[in-house]
N, C-alpha and C positions, 0 to 999 in steps of 0.2 A: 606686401601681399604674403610671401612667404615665412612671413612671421608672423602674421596673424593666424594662419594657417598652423603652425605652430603652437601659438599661444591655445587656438581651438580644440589640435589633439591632446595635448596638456589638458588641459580642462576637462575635458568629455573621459579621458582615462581615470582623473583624480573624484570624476562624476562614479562611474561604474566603480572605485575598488571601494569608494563609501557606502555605497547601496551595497555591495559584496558583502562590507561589515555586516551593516545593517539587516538586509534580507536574508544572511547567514546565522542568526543568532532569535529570531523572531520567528513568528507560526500567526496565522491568520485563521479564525474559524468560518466555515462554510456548509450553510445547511442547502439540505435539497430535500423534495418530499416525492415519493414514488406510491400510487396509486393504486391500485388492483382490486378483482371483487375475488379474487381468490383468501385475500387476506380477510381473517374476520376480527380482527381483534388492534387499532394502533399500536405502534412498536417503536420506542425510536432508538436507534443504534448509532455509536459510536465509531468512525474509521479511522485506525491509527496506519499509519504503513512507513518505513524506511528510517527508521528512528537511528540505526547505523551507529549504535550507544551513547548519543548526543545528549545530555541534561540540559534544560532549561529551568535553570537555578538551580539551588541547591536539593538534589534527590527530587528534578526532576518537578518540582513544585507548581511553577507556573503552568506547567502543564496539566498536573492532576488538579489543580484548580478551575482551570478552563472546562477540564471536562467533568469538573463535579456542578460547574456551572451549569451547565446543556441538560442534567438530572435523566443520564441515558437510563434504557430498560436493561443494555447490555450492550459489549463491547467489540469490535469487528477488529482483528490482526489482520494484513494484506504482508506479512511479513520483511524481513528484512528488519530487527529491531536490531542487529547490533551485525557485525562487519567480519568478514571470513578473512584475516589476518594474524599472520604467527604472531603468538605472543599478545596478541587482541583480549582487553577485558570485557565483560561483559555485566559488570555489576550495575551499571546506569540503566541499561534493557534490565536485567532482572529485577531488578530494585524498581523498577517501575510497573514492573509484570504483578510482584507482591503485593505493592500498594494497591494497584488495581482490583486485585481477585480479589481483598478483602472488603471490597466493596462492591463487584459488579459479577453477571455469569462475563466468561471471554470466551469467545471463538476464535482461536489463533490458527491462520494458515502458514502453514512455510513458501517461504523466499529463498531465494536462487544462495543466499547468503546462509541462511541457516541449513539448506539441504549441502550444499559444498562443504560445509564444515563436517557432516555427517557421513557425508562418503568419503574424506579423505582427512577418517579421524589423527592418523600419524604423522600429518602435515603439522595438525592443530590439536597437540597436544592439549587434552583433558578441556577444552572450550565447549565442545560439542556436549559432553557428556556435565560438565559440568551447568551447563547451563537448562539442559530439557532434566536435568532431575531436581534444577531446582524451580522451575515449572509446575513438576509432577506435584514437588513437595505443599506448594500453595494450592494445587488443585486444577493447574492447567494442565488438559492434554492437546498438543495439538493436531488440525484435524490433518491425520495426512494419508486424501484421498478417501475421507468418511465425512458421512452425514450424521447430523442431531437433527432432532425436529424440536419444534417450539409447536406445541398443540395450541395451547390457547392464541394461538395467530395463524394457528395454519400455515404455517412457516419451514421449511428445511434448509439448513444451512450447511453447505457443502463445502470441504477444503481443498482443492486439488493440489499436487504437486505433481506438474510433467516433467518429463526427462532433462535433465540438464545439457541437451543435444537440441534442446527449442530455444536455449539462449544464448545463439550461435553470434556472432558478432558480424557486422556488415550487411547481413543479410537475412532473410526469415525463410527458417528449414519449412517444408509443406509438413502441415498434421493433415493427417487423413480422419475423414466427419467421422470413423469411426472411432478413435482413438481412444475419446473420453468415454464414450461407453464403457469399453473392454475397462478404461481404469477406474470409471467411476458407477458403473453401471447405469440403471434408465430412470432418470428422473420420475419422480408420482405426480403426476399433469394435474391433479386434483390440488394438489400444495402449492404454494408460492416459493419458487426454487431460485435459494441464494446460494449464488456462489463465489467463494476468496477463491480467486486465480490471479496472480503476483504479476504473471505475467501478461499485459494486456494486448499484446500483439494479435492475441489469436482468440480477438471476440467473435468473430464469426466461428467459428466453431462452437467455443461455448455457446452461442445465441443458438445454433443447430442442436445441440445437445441439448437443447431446453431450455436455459437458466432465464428466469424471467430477471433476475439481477445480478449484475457484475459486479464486485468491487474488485477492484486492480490497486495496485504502487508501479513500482519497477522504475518507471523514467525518469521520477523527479523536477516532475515539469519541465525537461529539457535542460535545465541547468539554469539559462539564458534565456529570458522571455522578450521576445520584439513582437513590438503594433503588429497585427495584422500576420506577422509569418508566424506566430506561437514559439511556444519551445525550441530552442538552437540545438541538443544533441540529446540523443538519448545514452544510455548508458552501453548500449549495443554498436556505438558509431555510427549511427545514420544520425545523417544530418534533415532538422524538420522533420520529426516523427508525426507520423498519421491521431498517434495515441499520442498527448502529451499530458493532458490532464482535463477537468471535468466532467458533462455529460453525454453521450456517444449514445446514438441508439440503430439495431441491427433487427429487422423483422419488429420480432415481437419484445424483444428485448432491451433490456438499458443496462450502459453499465455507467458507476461514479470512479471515475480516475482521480487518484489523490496525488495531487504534486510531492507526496510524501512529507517529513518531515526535518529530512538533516541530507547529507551527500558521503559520500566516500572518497573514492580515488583522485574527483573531482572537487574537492571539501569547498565548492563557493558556490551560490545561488546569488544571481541577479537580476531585479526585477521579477524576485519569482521567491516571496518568503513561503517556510514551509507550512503546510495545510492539517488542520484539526477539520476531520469531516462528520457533521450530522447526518442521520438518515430519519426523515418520518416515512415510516411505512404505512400506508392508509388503507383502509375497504373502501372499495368504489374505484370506479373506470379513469 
């Protein structure tokens, strides 16, 4: 009895570090389509988030494959493409950022990852700056806390970046409904308002603030994905996060949570490879 019980934990552990491999090194693409008669024009966009400077092949290939596959209008950053660690490269995210812009518009928001690196430039010598100028030089700026509109879809696409005191760990600090105002000002109710917010915790607010669409990263689908309980941790330590990935809807609002597409501190994903996300944006209800 006791050895078979053995023999079972053996197994089910050599089960999980295979999938580890496997779901650690692979990306699944998943399309969704969001609706509105605000929008007057189809759109369909691309969501990259948590790339945490991870290639898939060489320079990043199977990926810019996949998504020359999907033939997006334009590309969504939920950020976090590369990892706030001394002495961290960043040439796989850039190098993937360049390929990109010669090919597509990007709307890149910042993640908890790239804003850390910005405030505490003398931690992380020359990463910081190295990297958003070699953005600028391709043509990306990213949005931090602005809007672009896409006229011909009647579209606004917003970046936020909140304080880095909302990705408190254990627990989730109160935003007050004003917050995003003050930082982002008042949404144009006539537009169809997108918004990159990294961090998904606090879609009710955003959904208060307006945004008819959320794109979020941040969790990574939990790390661990089980039947029926979802995600095992988020990056914050709670255990079974509320958010862990797919489609959530608040009022009026929806947001697409991307499992991301690589991990960090935690560098293994199971039962949970990472996610290439389509968006069709459609006119009509």
């Amino acid at each position: 009895m006791i050895e078979g019980i053995f023999v079972a934990v053996i197994a089910a552990i050599c089960i999980c570090l295979a999938v580890a491999v496997w779901d650690s090194n692979r990306f699944v693409t998943v399309t969704y389509e969001v609706s509105s008669d605000k929008i007057t024009k189809p759109c369909r966009l691309v969501l990259l988030s948590d790339l945490h400077n991870k290639s898939f092949g060489e320079g990043n290939e199977r990926l810019l494959a996949a998504i020359d596959g999907t033939s997006p209008d334009a590309v969504l950053v939920a950020g976090d493409m590369l990892t706030a660690e001394k002495g961290a490269d960043f040439k796989n995210a850039l190098c993937l950022m360049e390929k990109l812009a010669a090919r597509y518009r990007i709307y890149y928001g910042m993640g908890n990852h790239e804003q850390h690196l910005g405030l505490y430039p003398d931690n992380y010598p020359g990463i910081y700056e190295g990297y958003t100028s070699g953005l600028k030089r391709v043509g990306v700026e990213p949005l931090i806390n602005e809007t672009v509109c896409l006229p011909e879809c009647n579209i606004a696409i917003c970046g936020s970046q909140i304080d880095k005191a909302y990705y408190r760990h254990f627990r989730r600090k109160p935003m007050e409904a004003s917050y995003l105002t003050k930082l982002l000002g008042t949404p144009e109710g006539e537009q169809f308002q997108l918004l990159i917010a990294h961090n998904p915790v606090y879609f009710d607010i955003y959904a208060e603030w307006g945004a008819d669409l959320v794109v979020a990263g941040h969790v990574h689908g939990g790390i661990m994905r089980l039947p029926v309980l979802g995600g095992v941790l988020s990056p914050t330590m709670v255990p079974f996060p509320k958010y862990d990935g797919g489609v959530f809807k608040e009022k009026n609002s929806t947001m697409i949570l991307s499992r991301g597409l690589s991990s960090h501190t935690i560098p293994i994903r199971i039962f949970n490879p990472g996610e290439l996300i389509v968006i069709d944006l459609l006119p009509g209800k």
